[in-house]
Structures are given as structure tokens and as C-alpha cells.
N, C-alpha and C positions, 0 to 999 in steps of 0.2 A: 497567407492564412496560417499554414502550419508554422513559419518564424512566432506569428501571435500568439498561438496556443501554446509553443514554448517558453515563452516569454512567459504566460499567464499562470501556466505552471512553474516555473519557476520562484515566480512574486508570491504564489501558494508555499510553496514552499518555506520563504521567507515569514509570510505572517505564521503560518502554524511556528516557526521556532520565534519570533519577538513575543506572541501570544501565549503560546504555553510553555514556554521552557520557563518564563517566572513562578506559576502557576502549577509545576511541579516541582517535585522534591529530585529528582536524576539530573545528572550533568546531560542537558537535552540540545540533541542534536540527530542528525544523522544515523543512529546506534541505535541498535536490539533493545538497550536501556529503554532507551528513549520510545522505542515503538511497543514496549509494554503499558509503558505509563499510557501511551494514545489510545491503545485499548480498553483498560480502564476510564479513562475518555468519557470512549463511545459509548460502551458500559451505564454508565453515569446520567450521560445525556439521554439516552435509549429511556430511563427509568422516568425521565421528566414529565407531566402529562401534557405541560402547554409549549412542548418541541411539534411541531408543525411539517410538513412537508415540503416546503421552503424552507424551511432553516438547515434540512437536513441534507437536500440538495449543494447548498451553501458548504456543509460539514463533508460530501464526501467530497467536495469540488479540491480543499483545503486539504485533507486528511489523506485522500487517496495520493495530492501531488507529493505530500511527506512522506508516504507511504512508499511511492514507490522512489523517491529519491535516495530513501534508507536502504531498498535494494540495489541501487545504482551506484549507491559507495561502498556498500561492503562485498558487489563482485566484482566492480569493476563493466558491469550494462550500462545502457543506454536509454535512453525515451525510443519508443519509435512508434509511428500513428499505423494503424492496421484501416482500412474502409470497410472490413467487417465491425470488427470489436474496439474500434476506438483507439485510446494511447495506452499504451505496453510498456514493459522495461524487456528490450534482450537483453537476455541472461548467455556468457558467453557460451553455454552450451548449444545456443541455438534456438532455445523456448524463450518462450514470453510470455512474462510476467504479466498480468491487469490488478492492478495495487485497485484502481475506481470499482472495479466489480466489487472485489472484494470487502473494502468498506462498506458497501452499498449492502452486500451480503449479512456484515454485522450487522448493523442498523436493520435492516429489516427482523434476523432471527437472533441473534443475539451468542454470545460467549456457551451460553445453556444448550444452546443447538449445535453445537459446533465450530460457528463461523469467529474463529478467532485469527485478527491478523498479525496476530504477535506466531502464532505457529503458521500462517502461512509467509513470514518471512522466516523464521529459522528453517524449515522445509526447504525455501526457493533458496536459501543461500548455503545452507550444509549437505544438500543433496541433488538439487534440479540443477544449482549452477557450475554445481565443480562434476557434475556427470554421474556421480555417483547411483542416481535413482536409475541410469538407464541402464546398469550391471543386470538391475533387477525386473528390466523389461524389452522387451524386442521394440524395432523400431527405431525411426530419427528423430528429427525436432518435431517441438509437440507446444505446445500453448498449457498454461499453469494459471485457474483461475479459482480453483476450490478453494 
């Protein structure tokens, strides 16, 4: 089962970049670029009236595996399945990342409220992964879902 689920994220991964990387104007892949235009996306889609609750499930099914694959290239993490919270990226500092919350997060409240995953990956990768946030806080590994 978990071989399947990576497998299936993975193939996520793939149709979000043959789907949208024509469909944007960024050289779209893997990159920061790339996960801004997805935000805008979301954005987008979020504004549509006849986006459904199935389609969006769909969307974070897609978006979160890109999402967190964009963190898993640029620190150098991994997938890893949690039986509380589902599938993660560790980040080598020990935390982990949920790229699916967080879309989910958008989609529900939007850019407006805060839930942007374009700054929760510059966060998870400029500061949560290289250790830098924990100068600024006590404690060890810690879970990154805001």
C-alpha cells in the first residue's frame, strides 16, 4: 500500500508539471517559480462558483503531491507517511512538512487569510530546513503545517 501511494503521488506530480507548466508563463517545474504560479492556481480556481467539492479534493490530491515534491528538491527531504497526519516531506532538520494540509488550507481560506503555499514553502526551505527557525526557538523536531 504505501509503494502505491508513492507511486500515486508521484504520477501527481507528473500531471501537475505536463498540465500546468504549458498553462503558465514560468519555466515550471520543481521551483519557488513554479509554486508561485500554483498558488495563483489555487487562487483562481478558489474564485470559480461551479468548482465543486470533488474537483477540489482532485486539486489538492495533484497540487499538494507538487507541492511537496517542490520541497523535496529544494532541501534535499523525503515523502514519509505519518498514521496520524498522513504523508509529510522530512525536512532534514527533522520536521515535517504536509504540503496536502496545506493546500487544503488554501482552498478552503484563501491567499486573503493567510494561507499562502508559496510562503509556506519559502519558510519550510529558508528557515525550518536548514534549522535556522530553531536559533529562535527551544526544543527538537517539530511538525510544519501552517
Amino acid at each position: 500500500m504505501y509503494e502505491q501511494e508513492l507511486q500515486q503521488i508521484e504520477a501527481n506530480v507528473s500531471l501537475a508539471i505536463d498540465q500546468l507548466g504549458p498553462l503558465s508563463d514560468v519555466d515550471f517545474g520543481l521551483n519557488e517559480e513554479s509554486v508561485e504560479w500554483v498558488e495563483g492556481f489555487i487562487e483562481r480556481q478558489r474564485s470559480r462558483p461551479e468548482l465543486d467539492l470533488e474537483q477540489i479534493a482532485r486539486l489538492v490530491g495533484v497540487l499538494g503531491s507538487f507541492l511537496g515534491a517542490s520541497l523535496a528538491a529544494a532541501t534535499g527531504g523525503r515523502w514519509q507517511k505519518s498514521e496520524d497526519e498522513g504523508w509529510g516531506v522530512l525536512l532534514p532538520d527533522g520536521s515535517t512538512a504536509f504540503p496536502f494540509a496545506k493546500v487544503r488550507k488554501q482552498f478552503r481560506a484563501g491567499v486573503e487569510e493567510g494561507e499562502s503555499i508559496a510562503g509556506f514553502y519559502r519558510i519550510a526551505v529558508g528557515f525550518i530546513a536548514t534549522g535556522k527557525i530553531r536559533e529562535t526557538r527551544e526544543g527538537g523536531a517539530g511538525s510544519y503545517a501552517t
